[in-house]
OpenMM code with the backbone's topology and positions (N, CA, C; nanometers):
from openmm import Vec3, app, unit

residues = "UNK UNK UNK UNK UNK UNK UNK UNK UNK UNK UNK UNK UNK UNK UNK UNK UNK UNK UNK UNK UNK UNK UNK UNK UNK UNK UNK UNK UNK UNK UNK UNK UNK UNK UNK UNK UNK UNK UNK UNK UNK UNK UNK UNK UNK UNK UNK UNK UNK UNK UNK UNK UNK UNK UNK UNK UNK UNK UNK UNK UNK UNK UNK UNK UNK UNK UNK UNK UNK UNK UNK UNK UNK UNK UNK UNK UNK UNK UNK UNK UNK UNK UNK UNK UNK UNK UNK UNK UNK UNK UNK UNK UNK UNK UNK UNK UNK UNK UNK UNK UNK UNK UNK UNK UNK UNK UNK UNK UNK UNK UNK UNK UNK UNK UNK UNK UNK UNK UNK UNK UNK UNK UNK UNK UNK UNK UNK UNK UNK UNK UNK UNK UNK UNK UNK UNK UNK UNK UNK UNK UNK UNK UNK UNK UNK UNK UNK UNK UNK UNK UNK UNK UNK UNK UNK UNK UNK UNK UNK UNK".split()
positions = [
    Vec3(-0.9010, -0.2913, -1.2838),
    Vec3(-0.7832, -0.2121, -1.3118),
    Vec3(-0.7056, -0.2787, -1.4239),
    Vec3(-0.6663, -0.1771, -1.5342),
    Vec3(-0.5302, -0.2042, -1.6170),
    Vec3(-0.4041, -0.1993, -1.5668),
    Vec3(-0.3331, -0.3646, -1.5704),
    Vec3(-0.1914, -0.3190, -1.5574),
    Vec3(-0.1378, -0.3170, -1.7138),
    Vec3(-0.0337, -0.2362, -1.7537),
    Vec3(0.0242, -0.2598, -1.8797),
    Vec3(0.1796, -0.2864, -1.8521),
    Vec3(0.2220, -0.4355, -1.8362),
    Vec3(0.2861, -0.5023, -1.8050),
    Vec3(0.4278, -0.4534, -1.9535),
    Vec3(0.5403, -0.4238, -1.8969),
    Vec3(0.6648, -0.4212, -2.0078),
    Vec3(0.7716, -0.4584, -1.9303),
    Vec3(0.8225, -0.5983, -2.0020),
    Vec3(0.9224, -0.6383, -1.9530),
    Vec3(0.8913, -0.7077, -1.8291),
    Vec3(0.7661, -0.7651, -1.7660),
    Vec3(0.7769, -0.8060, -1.6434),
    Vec3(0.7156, -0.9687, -1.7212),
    Vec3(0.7800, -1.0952, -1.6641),
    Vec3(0.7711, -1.2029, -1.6796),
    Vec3(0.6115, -1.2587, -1.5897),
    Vec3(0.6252, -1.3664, -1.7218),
    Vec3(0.4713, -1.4117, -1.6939),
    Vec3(0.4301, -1.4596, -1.5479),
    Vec3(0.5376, -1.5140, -1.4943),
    Vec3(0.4960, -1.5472, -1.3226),
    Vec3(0.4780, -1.4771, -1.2372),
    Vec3(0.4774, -1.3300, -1.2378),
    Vec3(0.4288, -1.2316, -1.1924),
    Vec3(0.3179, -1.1623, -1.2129),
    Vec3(0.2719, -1.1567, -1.3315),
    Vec3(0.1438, -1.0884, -1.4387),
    Vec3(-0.0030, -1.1583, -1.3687),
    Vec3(-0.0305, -1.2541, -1.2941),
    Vec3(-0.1478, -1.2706, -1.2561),
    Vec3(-0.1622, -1.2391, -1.0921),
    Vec3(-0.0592, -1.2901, -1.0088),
    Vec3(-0.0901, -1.2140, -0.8864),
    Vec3(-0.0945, -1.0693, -0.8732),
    Vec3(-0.0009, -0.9793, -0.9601),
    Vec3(0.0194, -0.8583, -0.9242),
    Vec3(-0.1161, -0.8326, -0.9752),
    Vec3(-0.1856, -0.8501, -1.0982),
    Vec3(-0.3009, -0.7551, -1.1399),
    Vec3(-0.4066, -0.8186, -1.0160),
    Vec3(-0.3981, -0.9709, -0.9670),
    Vec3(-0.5283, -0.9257, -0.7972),
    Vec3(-0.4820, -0.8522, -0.7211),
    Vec3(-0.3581, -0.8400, -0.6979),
    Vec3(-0.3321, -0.7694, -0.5509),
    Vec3(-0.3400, -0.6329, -0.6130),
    Vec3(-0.3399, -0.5170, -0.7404),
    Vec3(-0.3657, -0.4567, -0.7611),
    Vec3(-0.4904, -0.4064, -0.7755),
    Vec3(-0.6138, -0.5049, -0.8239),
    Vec3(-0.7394, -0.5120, -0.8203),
    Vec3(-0.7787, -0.5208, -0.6511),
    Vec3(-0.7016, -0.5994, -0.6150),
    Vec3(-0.7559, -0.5660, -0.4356),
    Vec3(-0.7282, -0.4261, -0.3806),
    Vec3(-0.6296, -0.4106, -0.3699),
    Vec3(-0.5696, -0.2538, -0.3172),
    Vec3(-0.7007, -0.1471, -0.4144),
    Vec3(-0.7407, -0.1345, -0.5133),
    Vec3(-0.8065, -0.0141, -0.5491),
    Vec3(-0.9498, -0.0721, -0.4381),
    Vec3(-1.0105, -0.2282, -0.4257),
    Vec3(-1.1162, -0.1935, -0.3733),
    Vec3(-1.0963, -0.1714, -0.1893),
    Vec3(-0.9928, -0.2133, -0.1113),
    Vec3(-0.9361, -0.2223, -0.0065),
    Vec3(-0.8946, -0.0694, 0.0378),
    Vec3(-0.8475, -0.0051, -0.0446),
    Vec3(-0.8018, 0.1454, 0.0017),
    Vec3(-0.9037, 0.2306, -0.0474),
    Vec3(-1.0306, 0.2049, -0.0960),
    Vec3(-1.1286, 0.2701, -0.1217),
    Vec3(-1.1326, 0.3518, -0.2612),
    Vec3(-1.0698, 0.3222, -0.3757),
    Vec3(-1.0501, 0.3935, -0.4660),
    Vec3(-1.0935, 0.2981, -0.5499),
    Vec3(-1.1869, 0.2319, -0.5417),
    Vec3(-1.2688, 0.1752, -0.6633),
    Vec3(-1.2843, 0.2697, -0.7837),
    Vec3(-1.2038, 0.2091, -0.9206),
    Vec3(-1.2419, 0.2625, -1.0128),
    Vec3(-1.1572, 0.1450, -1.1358),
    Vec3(-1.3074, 0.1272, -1.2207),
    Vec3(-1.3089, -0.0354, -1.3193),
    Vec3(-1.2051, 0.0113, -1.4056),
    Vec3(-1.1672, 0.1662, -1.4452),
    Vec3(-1.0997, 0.1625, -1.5654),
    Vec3(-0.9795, 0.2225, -1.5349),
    Vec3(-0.9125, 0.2157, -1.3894),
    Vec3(-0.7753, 0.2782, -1.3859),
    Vec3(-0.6629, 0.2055, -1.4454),
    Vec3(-0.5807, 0.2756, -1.4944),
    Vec3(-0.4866, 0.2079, -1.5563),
    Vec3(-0.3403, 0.2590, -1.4915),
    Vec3(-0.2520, 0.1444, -1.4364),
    Vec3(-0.1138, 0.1548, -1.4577),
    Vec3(-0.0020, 0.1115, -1.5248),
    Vec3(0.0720, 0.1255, -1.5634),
    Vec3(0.2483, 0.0594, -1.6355),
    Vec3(0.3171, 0.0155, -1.4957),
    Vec3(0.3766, -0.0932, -1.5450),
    Vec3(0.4479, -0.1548, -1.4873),
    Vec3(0.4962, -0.2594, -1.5549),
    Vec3(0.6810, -0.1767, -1.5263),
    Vec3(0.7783, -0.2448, -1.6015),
    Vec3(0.9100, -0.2743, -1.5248),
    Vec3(1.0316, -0.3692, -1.5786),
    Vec3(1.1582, -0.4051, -1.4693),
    Vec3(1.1901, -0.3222, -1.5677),
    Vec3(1.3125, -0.2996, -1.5096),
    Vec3(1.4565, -0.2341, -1.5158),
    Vec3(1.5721, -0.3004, -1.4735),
    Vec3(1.6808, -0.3140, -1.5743),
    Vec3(1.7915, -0.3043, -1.5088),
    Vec3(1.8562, -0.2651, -1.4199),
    Vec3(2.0206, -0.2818, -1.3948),
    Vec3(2.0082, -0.1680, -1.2412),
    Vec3(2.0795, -0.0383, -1.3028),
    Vec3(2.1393, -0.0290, -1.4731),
    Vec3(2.1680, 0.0475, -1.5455),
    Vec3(2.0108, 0.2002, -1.5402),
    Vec3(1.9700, 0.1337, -1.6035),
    Vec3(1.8632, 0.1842, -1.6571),
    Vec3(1.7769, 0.2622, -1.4863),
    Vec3(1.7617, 0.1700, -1.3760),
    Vec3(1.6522, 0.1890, -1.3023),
    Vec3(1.7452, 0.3148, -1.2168),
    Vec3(1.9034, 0.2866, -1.1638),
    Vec3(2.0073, 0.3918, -1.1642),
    Vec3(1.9734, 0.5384, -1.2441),
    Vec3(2.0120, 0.5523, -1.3980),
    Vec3(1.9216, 0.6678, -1.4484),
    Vec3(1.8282, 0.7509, -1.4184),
    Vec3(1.7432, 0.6646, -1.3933),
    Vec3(1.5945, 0.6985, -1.3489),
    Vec3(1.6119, 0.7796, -1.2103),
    Vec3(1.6503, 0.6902, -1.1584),
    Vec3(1.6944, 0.7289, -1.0088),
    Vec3(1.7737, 0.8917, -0.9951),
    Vec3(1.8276, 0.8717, -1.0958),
    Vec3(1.9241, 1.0121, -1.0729),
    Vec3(1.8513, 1.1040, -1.1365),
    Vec3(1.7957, 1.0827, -1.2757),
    Vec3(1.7169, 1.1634, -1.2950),
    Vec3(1.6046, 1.2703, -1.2363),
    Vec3(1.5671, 1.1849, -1.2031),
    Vec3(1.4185, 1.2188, -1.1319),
    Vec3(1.4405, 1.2506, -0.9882),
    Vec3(1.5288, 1.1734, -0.9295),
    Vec3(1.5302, 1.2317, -0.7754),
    Vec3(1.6837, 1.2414, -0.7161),
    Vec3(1.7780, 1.2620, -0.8254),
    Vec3(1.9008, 1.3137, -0.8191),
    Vec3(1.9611, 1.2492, -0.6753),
    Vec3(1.9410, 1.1133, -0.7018),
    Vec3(2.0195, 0.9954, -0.6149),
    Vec3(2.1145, 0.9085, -0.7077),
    Vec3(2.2441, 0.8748, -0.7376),
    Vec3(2.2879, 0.8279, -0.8263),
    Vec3(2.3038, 0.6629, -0.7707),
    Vec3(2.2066, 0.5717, -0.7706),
    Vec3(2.2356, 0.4645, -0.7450),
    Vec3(2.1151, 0.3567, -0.7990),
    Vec3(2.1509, 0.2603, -0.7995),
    Vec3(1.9884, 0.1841, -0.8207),
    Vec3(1.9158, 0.1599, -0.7268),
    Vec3(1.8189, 0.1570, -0.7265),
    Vec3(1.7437, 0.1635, -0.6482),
    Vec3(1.6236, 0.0357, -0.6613),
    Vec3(1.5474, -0.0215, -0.5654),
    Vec3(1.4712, -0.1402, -0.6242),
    Vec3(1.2962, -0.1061, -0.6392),
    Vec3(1.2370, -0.0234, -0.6639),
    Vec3(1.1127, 0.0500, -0.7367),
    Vec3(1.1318, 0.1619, -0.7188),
    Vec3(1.0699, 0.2308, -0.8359),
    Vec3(1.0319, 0.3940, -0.8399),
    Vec3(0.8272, 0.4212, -0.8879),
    Vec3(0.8158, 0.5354, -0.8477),
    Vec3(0.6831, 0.5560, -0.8955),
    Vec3(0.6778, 0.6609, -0.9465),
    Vec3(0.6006, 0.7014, -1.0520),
    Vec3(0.5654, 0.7956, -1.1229),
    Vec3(0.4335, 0.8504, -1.1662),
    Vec3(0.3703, 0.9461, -1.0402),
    Vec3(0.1767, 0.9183, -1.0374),
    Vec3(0.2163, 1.0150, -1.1425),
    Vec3(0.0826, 1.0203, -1.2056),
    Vec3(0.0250, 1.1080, -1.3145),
    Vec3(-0.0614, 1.1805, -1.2581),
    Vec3(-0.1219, 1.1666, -1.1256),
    Vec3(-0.2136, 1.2505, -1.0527),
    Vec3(-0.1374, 1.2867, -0.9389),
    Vec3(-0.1711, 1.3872, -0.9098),
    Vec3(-0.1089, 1.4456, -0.7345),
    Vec3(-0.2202, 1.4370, -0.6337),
    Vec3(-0.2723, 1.3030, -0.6086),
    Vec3(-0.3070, 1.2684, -0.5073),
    Vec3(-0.2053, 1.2652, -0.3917),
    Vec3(-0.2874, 1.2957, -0.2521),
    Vec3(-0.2284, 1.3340, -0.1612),
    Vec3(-0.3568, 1.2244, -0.0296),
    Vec3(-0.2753, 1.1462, 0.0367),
    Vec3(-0.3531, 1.0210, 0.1022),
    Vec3(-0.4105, 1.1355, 0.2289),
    Vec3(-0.5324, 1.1178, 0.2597),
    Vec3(-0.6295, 1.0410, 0.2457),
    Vec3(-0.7227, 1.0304, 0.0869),
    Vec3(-0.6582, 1.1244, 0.0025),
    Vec3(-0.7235, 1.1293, -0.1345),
    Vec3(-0.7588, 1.0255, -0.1673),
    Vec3(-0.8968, 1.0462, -0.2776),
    Vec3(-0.9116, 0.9053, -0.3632),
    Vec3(-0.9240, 0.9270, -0.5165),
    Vec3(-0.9334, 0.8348, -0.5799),
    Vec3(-0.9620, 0.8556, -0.7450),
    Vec3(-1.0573, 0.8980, -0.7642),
    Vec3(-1.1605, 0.9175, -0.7163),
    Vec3(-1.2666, 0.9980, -0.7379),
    Vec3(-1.2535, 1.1438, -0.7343),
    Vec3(-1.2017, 1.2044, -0.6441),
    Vec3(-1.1624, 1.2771, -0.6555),
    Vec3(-1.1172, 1.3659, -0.7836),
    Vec3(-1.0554, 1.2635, -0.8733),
    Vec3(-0.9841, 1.3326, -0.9705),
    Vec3(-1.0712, 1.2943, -1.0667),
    Vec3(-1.2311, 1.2801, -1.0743),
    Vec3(-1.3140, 1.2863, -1.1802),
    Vec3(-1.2531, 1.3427, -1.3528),
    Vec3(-1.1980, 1.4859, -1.2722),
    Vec3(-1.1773, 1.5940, -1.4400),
    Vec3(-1.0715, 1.5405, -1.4919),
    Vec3(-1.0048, 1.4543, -1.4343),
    Vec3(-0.8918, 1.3969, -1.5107),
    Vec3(-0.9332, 1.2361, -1.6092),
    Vec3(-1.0310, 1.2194, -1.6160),
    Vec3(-1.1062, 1.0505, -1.6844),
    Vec3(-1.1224, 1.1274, -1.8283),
    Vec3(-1.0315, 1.0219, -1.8811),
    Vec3(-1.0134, 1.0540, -2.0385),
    Vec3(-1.2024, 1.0434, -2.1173),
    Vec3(-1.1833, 1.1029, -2.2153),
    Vec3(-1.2680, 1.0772, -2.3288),
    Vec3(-1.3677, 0.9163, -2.3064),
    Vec3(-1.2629, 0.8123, -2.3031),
    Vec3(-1.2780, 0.6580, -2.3085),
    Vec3(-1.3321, 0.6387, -2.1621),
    Vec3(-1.3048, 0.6922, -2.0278),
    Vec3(-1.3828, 0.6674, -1.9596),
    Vec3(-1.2334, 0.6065, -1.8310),
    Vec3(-1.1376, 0.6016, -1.8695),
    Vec3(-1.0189, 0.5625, -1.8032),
    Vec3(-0.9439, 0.7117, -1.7292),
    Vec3(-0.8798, 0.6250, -1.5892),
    Vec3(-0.8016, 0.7182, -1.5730),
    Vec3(-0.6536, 0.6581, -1.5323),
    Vec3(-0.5529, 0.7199, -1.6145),
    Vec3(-0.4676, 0.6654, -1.6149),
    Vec3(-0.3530, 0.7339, -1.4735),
    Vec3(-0.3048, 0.6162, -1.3980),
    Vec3(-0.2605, 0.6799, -1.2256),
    Vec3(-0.0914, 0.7114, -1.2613),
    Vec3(-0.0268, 0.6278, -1.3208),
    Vec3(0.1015, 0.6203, -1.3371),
    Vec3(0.2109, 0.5272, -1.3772),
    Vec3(0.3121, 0.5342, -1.3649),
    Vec3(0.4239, 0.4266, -1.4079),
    Vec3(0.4729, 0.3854, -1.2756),
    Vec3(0.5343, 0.2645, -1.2533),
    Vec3(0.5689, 0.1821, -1.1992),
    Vec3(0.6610, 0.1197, -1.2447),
    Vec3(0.8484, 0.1258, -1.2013),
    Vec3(0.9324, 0.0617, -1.2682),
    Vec3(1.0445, -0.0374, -1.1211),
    Vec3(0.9993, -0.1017, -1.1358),
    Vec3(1.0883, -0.2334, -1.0487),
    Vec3(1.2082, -0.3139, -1.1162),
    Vec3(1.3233, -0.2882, -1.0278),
    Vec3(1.4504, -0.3660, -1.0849),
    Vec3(1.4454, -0.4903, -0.9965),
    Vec3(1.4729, -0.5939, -1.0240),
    Vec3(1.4154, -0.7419, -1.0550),
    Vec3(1.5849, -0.7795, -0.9619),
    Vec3(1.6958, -0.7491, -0.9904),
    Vec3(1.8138, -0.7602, -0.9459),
    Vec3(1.8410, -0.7112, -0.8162),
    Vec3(1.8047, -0.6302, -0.7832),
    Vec3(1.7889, -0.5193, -0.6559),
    Vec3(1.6679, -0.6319, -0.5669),
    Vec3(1.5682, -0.6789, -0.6433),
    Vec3(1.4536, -0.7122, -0.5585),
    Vec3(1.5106, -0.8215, -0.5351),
    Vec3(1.5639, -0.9334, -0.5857),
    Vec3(1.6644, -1.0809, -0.5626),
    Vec3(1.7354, -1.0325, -0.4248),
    Vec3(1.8071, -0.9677, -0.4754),
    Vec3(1.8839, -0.9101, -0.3575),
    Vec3(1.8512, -0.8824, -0.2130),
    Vec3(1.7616, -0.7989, -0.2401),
    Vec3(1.6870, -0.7954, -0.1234),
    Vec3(1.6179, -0.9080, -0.0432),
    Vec3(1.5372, -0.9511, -0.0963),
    Vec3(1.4698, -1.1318, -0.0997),
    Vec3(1.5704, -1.1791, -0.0426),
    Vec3(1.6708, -1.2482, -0.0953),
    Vec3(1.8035, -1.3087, 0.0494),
    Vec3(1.8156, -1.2417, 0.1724),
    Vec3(1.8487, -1.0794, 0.1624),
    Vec3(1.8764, -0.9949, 0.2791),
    Vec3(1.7846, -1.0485, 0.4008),
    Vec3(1.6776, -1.0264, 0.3316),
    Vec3(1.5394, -1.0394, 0.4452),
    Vec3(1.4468, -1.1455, 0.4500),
    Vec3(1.5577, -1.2433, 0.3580),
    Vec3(1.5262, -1.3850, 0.3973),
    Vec3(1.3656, -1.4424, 0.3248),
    Vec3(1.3400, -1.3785, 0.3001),
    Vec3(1.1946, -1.4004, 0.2029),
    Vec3(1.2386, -1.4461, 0.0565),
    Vec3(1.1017, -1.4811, -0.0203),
    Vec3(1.1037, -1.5211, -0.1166),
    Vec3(1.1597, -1.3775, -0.2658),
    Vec3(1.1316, -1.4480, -0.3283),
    Vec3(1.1995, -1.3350, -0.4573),
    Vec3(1.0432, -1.2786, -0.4893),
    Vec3(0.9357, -1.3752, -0.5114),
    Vec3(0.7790, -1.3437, -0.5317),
    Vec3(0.7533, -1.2270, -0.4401),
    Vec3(0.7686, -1.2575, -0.3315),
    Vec3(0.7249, -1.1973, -0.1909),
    Vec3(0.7889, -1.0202, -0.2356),
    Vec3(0.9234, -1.0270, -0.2308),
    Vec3(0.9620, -0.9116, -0.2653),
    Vec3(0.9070, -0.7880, -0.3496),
    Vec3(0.9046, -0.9229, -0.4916),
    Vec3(0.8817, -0.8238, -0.6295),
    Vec3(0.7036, -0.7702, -0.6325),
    Vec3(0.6552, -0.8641, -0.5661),
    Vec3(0.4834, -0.8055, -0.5573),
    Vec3(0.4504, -0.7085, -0.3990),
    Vec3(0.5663, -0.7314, -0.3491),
    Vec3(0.5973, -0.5795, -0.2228),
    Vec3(0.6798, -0.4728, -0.3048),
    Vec3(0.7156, -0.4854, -0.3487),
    Vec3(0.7610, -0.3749, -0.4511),
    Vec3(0.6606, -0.3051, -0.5175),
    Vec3(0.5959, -0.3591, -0.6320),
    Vec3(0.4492, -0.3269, -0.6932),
    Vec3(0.3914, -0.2741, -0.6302),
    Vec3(0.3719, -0.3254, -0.5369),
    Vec3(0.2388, -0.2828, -0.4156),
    Vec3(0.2543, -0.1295, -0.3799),
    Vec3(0.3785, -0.1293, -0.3189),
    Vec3(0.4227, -0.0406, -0.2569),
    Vec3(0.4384, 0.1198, -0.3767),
    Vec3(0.4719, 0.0177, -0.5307),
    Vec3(0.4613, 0.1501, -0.5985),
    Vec3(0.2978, 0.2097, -0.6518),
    Vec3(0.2323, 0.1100, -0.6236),
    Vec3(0.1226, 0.1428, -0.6506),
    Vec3(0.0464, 0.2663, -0.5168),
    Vec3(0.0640, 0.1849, -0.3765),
    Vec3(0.0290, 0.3064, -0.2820),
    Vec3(0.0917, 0.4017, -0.3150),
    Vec3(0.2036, 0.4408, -0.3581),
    Vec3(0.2914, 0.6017, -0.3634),
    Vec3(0.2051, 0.6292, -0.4950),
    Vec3(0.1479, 0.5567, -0.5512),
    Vec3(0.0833, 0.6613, -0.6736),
    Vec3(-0.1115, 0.7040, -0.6155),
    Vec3(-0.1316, 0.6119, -0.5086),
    Vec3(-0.2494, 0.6442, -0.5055),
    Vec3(-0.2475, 0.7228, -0.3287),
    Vec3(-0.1461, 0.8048, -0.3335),
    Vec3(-0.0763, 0.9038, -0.2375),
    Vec3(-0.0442, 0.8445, -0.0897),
    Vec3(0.0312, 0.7189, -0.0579),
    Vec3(0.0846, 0.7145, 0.0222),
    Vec3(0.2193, 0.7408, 0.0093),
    Vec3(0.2425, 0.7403, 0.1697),
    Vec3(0.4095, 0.8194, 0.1802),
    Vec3(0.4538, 0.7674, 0.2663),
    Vec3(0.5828, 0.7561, 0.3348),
    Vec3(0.6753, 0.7393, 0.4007),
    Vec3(0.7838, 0.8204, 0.4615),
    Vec3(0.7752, 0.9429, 0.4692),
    Vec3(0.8486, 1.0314, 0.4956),
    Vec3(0.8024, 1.0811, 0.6719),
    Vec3(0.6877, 1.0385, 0.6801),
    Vec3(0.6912, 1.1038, 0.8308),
    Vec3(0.7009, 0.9646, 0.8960),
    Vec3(0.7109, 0.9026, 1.0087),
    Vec3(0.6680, 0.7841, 1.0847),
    Vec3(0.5592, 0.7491, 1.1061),
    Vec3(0.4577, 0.8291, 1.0791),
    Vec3(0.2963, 0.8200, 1.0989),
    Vec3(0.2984, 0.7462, 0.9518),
    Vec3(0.2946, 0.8257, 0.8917),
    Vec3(0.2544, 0.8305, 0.7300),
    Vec3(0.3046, 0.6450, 0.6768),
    Vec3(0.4436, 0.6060, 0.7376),
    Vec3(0.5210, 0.5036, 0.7242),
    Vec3(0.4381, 0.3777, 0.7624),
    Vec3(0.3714, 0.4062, 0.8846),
    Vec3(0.3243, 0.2695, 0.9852),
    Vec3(0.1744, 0.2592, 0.8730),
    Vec3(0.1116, 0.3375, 0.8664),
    Vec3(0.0201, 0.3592, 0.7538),
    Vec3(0.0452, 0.2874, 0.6338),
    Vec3(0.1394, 0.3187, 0.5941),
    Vec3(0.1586, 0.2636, 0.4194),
    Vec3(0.1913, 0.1016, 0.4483),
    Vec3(0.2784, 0.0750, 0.5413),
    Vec3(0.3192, -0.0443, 0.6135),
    Vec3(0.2212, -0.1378, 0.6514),
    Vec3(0.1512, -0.0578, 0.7340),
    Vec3(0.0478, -0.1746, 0.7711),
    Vec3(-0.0287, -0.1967, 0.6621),
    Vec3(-0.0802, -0.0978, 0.5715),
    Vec3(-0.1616, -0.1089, 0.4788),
    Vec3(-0.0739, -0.2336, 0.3891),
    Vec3(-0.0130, -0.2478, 0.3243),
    Vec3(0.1157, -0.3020, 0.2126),
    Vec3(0.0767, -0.4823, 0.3150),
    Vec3(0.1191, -0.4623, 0.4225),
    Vec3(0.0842, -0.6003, 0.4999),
    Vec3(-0.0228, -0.6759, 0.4995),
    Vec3(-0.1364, -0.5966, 0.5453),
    Vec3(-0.2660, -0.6263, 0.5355),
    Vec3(-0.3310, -0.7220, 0.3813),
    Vec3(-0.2597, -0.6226, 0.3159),
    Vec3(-0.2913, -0.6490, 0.1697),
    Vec3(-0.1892, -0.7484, 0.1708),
    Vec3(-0.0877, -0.7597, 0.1286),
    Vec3(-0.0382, -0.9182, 0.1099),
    Vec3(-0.0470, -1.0316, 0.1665),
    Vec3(-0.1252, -1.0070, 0.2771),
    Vec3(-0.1534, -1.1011, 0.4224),
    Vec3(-0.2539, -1.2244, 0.3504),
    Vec3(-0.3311, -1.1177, 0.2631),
    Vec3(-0.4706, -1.1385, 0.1980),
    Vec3(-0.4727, -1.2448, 0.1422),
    Vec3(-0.3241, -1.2323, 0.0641),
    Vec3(-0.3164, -1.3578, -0.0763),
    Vec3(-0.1630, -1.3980, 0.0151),
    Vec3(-0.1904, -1.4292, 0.0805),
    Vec3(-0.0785, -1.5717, 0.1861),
    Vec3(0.0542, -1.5366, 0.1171),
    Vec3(0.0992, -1.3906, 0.1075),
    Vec3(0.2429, -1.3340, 0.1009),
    Vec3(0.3134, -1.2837, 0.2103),
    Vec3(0.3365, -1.3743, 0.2360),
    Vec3(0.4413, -1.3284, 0.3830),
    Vec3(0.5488, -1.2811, 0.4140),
    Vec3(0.6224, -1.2778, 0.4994),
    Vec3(0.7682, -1.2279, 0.4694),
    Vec3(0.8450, -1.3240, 0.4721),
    Vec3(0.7864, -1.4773, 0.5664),
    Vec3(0.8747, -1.5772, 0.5138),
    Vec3(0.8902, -1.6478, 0.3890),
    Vec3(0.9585, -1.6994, 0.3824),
    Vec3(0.9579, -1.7931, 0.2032),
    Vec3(0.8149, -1.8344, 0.2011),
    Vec3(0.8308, -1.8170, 0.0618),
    Vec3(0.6874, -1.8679, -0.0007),
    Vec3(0.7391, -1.8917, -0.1796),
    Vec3(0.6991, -1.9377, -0.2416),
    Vec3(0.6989, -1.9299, -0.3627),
    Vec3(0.5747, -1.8879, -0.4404),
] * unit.nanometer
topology = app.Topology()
chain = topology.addChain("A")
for resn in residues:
    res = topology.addResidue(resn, chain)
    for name in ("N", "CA", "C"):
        topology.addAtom(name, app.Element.getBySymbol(name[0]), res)
């Protein structure tokens, strides 16, 4: 998998692209040439967004933006007719505010790492159609998001 990293600092850029490379082969959506963006935001900017798009006026600490309307149990295969010319298929944007995720990280007593690559994660399942809106759907994305950070010794307690 492509991440196309904007604005996200170098101490993040190598775990997120394994735990992203894990999640496509872990949730069954193996595919060598998917590509996502993933970028921080301010809480100016990630606010905007927020209101924009889902007419909440506040910041918020990730948003996702699939380019496919996958719907979970879906997979990337699935969306064959959508693989560009080059052989890529591109899933979506991914924008995490870095200030919001600090924040949080104290709240719940975890690390700032821990947070910002549960953030990622989490925007990455909403693009490869998980959800959170029912309680089923929630324990699902949850356990899944766990499992997977469990993997690479991200816990919820401190860690660096």
């Amino acid at each position: 998998m492509q991440v196309n990293f904007e604005n996200v600092g170098i101490r993040y850029r190598s775990i997120i692209n394994k735990i992203f490379d894990y999640t496509l082969e872990f949730t069954g959506n193996n595919f060598d040439n998917a590509i996502v963006t993933l970028s921080f935001a301010n809480e100016e900017k990630i606010r905007d967004l927020n209101n924009q798009y889902r007419k909440v006026d506040r910041a918020t600490d990730v948003l996702s933006f699939p380019m496919l309307d996958i719907v979970y149990p879906q997979k990337l295969k699935d969306f064959s007719s959508e693989v560009s010319p080059d052989g890529s298929l591109y899933l979506g944007d991914i924008v995490i505010c870095p200030k919001v995720a600090k924040r949080q990280a104290r709240e719940y007593k975890h690390s700032k790492k821990r947070e910002v690559t549960f953030l990622a994660l989490h925007g990455l399942l909403h693009i490869l159609g998980y959800d959170h809106i029912e309680k089923s759907d929630e324990a699902v994305m949850q356990n899944t998001a766990e499992e997977i950070l469990n993997k690479f010794n991200i816990r919820r307690k401190k860690n660096v």
